[in-house]
ROSE-4610 file (N, C-alpha, C; in Angstrom, 1 decimal, always signed):
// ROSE-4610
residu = [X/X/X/X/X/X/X/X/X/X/X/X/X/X/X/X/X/X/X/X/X/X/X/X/X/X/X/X/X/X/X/X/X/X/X/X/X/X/X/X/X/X/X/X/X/X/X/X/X/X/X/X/X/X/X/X/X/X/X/X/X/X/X/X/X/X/X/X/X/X/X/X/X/X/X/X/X/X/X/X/X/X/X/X/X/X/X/X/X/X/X/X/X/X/X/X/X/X/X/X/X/X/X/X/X/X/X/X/X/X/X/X/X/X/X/X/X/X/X/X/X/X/X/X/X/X/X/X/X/X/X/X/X/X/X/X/X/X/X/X/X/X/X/X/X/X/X/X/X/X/X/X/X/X/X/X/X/X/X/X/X/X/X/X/X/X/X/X/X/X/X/X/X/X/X/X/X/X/X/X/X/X/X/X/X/X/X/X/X/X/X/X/X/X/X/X/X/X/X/X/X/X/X/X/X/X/X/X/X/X/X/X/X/X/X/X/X/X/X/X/X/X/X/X/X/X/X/X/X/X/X/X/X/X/X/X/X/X/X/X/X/X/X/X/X/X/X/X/X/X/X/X/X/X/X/X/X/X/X/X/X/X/X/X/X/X/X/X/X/X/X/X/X/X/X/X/X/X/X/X/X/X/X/X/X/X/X/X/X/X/X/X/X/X/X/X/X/X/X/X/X/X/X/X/X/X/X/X/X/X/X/X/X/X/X/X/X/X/X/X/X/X/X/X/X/X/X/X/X/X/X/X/X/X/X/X/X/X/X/X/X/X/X/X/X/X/X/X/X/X/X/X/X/X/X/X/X/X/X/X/X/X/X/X/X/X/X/X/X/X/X/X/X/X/X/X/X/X/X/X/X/X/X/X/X/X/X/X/X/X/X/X/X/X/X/X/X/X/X/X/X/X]
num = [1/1/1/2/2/2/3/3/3/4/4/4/5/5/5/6/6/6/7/7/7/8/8/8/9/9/9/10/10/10/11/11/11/12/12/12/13/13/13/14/14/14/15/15/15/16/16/16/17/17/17/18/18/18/19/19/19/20/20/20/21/21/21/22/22/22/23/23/23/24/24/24/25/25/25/26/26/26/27/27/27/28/28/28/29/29/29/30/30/30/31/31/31/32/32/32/33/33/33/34/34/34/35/35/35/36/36/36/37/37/37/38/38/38/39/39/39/40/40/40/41/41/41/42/42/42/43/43/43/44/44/44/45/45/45/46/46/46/47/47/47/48/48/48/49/49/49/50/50/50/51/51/51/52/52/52/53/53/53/54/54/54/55/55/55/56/56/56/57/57/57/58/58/58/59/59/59/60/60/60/61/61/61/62/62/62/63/63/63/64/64/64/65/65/65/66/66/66/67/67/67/68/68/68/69/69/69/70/70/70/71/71/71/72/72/72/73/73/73/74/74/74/75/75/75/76/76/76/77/77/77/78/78/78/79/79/79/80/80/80/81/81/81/82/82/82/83/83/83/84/84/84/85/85/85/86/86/86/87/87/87/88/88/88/89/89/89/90/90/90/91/91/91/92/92/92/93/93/93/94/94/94/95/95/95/96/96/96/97/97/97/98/98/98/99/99/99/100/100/100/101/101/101/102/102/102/103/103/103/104/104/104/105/105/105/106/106/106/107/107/107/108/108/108/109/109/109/110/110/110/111/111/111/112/112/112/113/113/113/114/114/114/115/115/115/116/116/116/117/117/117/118/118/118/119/119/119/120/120/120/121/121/121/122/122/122/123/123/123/124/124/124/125/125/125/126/126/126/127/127/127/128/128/128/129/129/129/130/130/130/131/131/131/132/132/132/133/133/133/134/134/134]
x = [+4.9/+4.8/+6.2/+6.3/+7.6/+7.8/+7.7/+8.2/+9.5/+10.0/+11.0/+11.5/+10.6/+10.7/+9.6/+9.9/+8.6/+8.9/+7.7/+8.2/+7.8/+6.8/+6.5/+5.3/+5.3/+4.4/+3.3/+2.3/+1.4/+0.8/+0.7/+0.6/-0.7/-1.9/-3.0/-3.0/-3.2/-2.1/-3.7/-4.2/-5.1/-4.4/-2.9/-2.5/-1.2/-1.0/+0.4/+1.3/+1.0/+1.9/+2.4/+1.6/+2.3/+2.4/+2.3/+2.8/+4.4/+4.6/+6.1/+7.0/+6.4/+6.9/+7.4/+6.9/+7.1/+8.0/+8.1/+8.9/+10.1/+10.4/+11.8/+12.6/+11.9/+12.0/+12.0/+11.5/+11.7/+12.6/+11.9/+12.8/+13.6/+14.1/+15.4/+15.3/+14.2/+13.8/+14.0/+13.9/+14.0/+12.8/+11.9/+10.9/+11.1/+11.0/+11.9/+10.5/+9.3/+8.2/+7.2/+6.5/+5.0/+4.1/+3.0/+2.5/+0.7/+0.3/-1.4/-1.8/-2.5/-2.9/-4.7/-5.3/-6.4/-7.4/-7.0/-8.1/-8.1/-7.4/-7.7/-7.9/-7.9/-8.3/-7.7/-5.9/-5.1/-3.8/-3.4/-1.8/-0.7/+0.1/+1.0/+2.7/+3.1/+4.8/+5.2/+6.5/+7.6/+8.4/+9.2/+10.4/+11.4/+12.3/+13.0/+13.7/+13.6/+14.1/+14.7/+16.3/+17.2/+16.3/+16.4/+15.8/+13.9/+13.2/+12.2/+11.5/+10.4/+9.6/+8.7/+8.5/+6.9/+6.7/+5.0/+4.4/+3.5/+3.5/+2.2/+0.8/-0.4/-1.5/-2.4/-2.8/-4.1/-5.1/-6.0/-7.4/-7.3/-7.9/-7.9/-9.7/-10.5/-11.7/-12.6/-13.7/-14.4/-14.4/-14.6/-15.5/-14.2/-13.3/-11.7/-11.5/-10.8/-10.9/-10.1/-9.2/-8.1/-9.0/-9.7/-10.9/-11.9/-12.3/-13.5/-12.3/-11.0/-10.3/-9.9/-9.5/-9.2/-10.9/-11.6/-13.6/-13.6/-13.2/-13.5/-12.4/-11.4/-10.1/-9.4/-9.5/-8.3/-7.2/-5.8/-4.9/-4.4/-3.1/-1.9/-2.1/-1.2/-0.9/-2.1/-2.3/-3.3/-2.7/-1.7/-1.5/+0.1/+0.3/+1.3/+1.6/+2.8/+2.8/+3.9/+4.5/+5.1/+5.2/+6.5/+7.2/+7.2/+7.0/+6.8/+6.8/+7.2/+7.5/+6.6/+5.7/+4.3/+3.5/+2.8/+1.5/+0.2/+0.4/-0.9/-1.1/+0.4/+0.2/+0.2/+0.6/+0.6/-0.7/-1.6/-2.8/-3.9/-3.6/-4.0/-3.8/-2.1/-2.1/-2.4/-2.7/-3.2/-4.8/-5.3/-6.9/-7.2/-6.1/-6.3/-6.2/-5.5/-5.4/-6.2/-7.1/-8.4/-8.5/-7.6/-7.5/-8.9/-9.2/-10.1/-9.5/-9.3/-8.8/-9.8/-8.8/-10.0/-9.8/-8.6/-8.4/-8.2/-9.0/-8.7/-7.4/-7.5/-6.5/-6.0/-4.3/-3.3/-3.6/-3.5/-4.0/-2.6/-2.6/-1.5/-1.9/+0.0/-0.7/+0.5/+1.3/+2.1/+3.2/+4.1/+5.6/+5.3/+4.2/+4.4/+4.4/+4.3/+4.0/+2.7/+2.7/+1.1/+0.8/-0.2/-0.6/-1.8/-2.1/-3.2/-3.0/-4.6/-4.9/-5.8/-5.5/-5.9/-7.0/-7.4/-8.5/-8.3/-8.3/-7.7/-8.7/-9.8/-10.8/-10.2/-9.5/-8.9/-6.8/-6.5/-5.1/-4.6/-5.2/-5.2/-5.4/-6.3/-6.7/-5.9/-5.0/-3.8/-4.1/-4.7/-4.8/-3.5/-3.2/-2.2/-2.5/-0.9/-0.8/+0.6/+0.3/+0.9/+1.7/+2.8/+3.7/+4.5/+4.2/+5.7/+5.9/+7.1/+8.2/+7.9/+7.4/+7.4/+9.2]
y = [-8.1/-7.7/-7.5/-7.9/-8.2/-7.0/-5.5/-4.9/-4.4/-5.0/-4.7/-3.4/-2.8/-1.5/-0.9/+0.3/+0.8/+0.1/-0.7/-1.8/-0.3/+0.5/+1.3/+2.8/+3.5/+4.7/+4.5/+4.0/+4.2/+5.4/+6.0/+7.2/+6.7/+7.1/+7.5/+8.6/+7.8/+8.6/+9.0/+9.8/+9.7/+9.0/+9.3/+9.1/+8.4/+7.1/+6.4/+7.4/+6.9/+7.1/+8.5/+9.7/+11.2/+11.1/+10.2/+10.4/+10.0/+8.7/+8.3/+9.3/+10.1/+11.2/+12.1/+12.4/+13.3/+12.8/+11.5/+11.2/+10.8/+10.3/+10.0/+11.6/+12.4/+13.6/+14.5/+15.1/+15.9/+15.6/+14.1/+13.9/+13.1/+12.6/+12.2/+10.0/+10.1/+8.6/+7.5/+6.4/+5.6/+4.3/+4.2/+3.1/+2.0/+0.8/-0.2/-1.6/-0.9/-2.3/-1.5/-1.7/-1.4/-3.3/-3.0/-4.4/-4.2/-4.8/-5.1/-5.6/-5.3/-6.6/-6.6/-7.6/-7.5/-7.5/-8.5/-8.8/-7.2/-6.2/-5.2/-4.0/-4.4/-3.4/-2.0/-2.3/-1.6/-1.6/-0.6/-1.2/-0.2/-0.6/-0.1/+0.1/+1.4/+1.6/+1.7/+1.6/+1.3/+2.2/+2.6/+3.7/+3.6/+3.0/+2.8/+4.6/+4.3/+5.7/+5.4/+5.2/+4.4/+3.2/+2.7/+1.4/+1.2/+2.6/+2.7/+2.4/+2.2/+2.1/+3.1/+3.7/+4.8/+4.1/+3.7/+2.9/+3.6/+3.8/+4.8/+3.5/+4.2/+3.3/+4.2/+3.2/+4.1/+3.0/+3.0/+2.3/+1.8/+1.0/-0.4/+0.1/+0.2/+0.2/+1.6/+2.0/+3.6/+3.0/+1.2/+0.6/+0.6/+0.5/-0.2/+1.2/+0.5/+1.4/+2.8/+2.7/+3.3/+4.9/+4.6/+5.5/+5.7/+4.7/+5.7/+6.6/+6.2/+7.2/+8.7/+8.9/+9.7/+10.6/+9.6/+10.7/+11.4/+10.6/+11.1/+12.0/+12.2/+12.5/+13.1/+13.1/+13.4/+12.7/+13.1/+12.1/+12.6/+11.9/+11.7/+10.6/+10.4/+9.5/+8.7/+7.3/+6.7/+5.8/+4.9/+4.3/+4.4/+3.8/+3.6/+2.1/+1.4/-0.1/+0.0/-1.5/-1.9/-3.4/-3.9/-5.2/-5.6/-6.9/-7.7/-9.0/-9.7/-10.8/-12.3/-13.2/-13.6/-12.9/-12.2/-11.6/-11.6/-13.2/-13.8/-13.7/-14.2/-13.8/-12.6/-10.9/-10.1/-9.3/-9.8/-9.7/-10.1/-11.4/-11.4/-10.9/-10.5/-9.6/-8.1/-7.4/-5.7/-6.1/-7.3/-7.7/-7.5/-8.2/-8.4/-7.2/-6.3/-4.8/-3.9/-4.4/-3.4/-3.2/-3.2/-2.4/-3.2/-2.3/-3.1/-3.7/-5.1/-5.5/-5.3/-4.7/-4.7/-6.0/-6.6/-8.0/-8.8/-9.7/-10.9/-11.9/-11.8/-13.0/-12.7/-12.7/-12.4/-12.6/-11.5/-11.9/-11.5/-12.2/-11.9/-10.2/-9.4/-8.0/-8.0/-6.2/-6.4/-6.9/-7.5/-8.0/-9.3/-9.7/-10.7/-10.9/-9.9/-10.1/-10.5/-10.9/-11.2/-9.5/-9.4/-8.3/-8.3/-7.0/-6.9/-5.7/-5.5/-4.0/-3.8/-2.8/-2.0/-1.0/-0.7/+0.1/+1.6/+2.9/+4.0/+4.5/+4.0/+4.2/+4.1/+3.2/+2.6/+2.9/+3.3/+4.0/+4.8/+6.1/+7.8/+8.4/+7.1/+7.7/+7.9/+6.8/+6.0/+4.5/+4.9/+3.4/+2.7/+1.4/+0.9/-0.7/-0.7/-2.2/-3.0/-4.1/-5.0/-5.5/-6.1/-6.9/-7.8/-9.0/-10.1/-10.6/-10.5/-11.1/-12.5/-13.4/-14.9/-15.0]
z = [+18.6/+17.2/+16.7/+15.8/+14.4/+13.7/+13.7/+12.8/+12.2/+10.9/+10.9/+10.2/+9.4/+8.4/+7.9/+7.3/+6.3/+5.4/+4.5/+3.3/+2.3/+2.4/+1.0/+1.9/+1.3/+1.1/-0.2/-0.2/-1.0/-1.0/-2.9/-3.0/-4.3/-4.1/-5.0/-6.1/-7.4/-8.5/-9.4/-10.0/-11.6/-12.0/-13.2/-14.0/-13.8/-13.9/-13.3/-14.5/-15.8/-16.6/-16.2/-15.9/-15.8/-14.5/-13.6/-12.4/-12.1/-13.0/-13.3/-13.9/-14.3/-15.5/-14.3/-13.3/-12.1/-11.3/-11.3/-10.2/-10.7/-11.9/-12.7/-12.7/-14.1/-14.4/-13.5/-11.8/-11.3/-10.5/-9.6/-8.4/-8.9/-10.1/-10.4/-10.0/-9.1/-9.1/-10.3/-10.0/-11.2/-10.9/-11.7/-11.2/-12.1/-10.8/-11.5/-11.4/-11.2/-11.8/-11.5/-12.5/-12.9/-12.9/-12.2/-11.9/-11.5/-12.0/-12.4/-11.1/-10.4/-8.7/-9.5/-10.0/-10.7/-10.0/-8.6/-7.6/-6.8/-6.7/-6.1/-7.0/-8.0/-8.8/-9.2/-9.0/-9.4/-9.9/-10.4/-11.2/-10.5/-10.3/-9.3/-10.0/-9.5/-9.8/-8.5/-9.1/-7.6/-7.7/-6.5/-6.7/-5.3/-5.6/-4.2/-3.5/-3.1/-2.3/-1.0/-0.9/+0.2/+0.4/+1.8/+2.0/+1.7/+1.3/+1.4/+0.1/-0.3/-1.5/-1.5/-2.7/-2.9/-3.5/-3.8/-4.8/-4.9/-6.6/-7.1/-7.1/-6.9/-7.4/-8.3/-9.1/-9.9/-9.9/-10.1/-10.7/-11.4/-11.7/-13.1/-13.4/-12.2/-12.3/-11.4/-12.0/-11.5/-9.6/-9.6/-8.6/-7.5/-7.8/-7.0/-6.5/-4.9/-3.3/-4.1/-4.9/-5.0/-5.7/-6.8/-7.3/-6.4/-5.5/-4.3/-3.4/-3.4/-2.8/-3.2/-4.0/-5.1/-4.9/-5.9/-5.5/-4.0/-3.2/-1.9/-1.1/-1.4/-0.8/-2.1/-2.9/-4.2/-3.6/-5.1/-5.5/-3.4/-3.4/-2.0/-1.2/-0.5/+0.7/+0.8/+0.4/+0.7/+2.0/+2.2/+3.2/+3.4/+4.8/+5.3/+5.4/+5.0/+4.8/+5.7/+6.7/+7.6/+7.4/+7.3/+7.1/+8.2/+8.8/+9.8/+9.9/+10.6/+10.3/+10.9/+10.3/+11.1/+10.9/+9.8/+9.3/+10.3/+10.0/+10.5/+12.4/+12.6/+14.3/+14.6/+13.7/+13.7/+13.9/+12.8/+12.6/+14.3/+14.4/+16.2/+16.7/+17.1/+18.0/+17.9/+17.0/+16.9/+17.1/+16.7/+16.9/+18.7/+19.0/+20.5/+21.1/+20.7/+21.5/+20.5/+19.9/+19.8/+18.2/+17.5/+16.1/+15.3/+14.4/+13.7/+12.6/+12.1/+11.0/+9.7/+8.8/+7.4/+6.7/+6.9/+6.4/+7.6/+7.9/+9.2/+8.9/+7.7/+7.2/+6.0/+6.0/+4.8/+3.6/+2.7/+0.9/+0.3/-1.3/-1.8/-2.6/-2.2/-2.7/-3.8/-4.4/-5.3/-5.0/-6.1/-5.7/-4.8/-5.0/-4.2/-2.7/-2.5/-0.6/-0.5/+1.1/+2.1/+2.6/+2.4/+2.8/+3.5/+4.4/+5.8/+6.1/+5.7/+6.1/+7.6/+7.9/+9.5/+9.0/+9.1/+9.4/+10.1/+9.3/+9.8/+10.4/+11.1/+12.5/+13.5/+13.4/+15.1/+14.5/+13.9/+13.6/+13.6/+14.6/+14.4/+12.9/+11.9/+10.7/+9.4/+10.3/+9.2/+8.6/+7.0/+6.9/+6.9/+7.4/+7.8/+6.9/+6.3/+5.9/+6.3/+7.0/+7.4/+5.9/+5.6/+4.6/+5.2/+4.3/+4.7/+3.6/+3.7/+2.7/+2.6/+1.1/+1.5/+0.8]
């Protein structure tokens, strides 16, 4: 396995717009794209923080994972994302030592990456997402 960094901290937001408001205005952050992913049913900010990303998410939809998260869990930490290089061979190989994949095969997520999620049953209860850079 290929990892080469934390690509982002996904953080489950209610309100993007007052959540940008918190992170500009308290922590002094600056968010530099707001972006729609339609097929997952949410809209997302960005905030570089040194080599790292926070990316806020909220819901587009009551039905989208990001809102059964939030119902079930309230807002914070929804996942942990990791840059890697070979997705797809990446993806086999965590299959092959047991993980359960929530995605078998790379989809496109925000900014344009391939994305692949793990399953936080088999991740000490970390949902985990795979990224590659195209």
């Amino acid at each position: 396995m290929d990892i080469t960094h934390i690509e982002h901290i996904g953080i489950a937001v209610k309100n993007l717009d007052e959540s940008i408001k918190y992170y500009e205005n308290v922590l002094g952050l600056k968010c530099y794209a707001v972006e729609e992913v339609t097929d997952q049913k949410v809209k997302t900010a960005f905030f570089m923080v040194g080599q790292t990303k926070i990316e806020l998410l909220e819901s587009t939809s009551p039905e989208g994972p990001i809102a059964k998260f939030i119902e079930k869990k309230g807002e914070g930490i929804h996942h942990l994302a990791f840059a890697c290089n070979n997705l797809a061979d990446t993806l086999t190989e965590v299959e092959g030592k047991g993980i359960q994949l929530i995605d078998k095969t790379p989809r496109k997520g925000a900014e344009g990456l391939d994305i692949a999620f793990l399953h936080p049953k088999s991740t000490g209860g970390v949902l985990t997402e795979l990224c590659e850079h195209k």
